[in-house]
Residue, then its C-alpha position, 0 to 999 in steps of 0.5 A: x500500500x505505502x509503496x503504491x502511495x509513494x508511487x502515486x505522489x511521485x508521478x503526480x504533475x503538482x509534485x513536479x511542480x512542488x519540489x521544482x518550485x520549492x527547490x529553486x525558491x530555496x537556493x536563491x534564498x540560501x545565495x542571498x543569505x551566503x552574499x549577505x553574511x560572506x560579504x559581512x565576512x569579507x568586510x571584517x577580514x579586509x576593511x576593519x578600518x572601515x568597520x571600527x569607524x565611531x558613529x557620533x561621540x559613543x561607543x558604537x561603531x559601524x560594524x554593529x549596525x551593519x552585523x545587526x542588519x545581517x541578523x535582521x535580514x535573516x529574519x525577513x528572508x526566513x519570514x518571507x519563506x514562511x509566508x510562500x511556504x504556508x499559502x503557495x506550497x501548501x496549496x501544492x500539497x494539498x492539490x497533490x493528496x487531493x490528486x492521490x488519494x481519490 
């Protein structure tokens, strides 16, 4: 039976559609999160001058916004895959078991 179900979702069309569009979406959310933080890294390696700039008469410096704007910045990109994730994929999965399990 299992197998017979695997089958079934495997050669579904909406499946196809699913793991490509899922797939895609993924990496170009992983190539904008590895440009952000490798870049970040890239800068603390070769621009500490740049970084350790002080911003008005405190203590902070550039480097702490710009390292609090790589955190920030997963947080939207995890917020916005969350968000295709539960409306556009969802549907997917929920025309794929409508589909098999007629």
């Amino acid at each position: 039976m299992e197998d017979d179900l695997v089958r079934r979702i495997a050669s579904h069309p909406k499946y196809h559609e699913l793991r490509a569009k899922r797939t895609g979406y993924g990496w170009w959310l992983t190539l904008a999160m590895m440009v952000v933080y490798y870049g970040f890294i890239v800068l603390v390696a070769f621009n500490k001058e740049f970084l350790s700039q002080r911003l008005g008469s405190g203590v902070m410096t550039v480097g702490i916004p710009i390292g609090f704007g790589v955190i920030v910045f997963t947080i939207i990109i995890t917020t916005i895959y969350v968000k295709r994730a539960n409306g556009e994929f969802d549907d997917l999965v929920e025309a794929i078991k409508k589909g098999v399990l007629k």
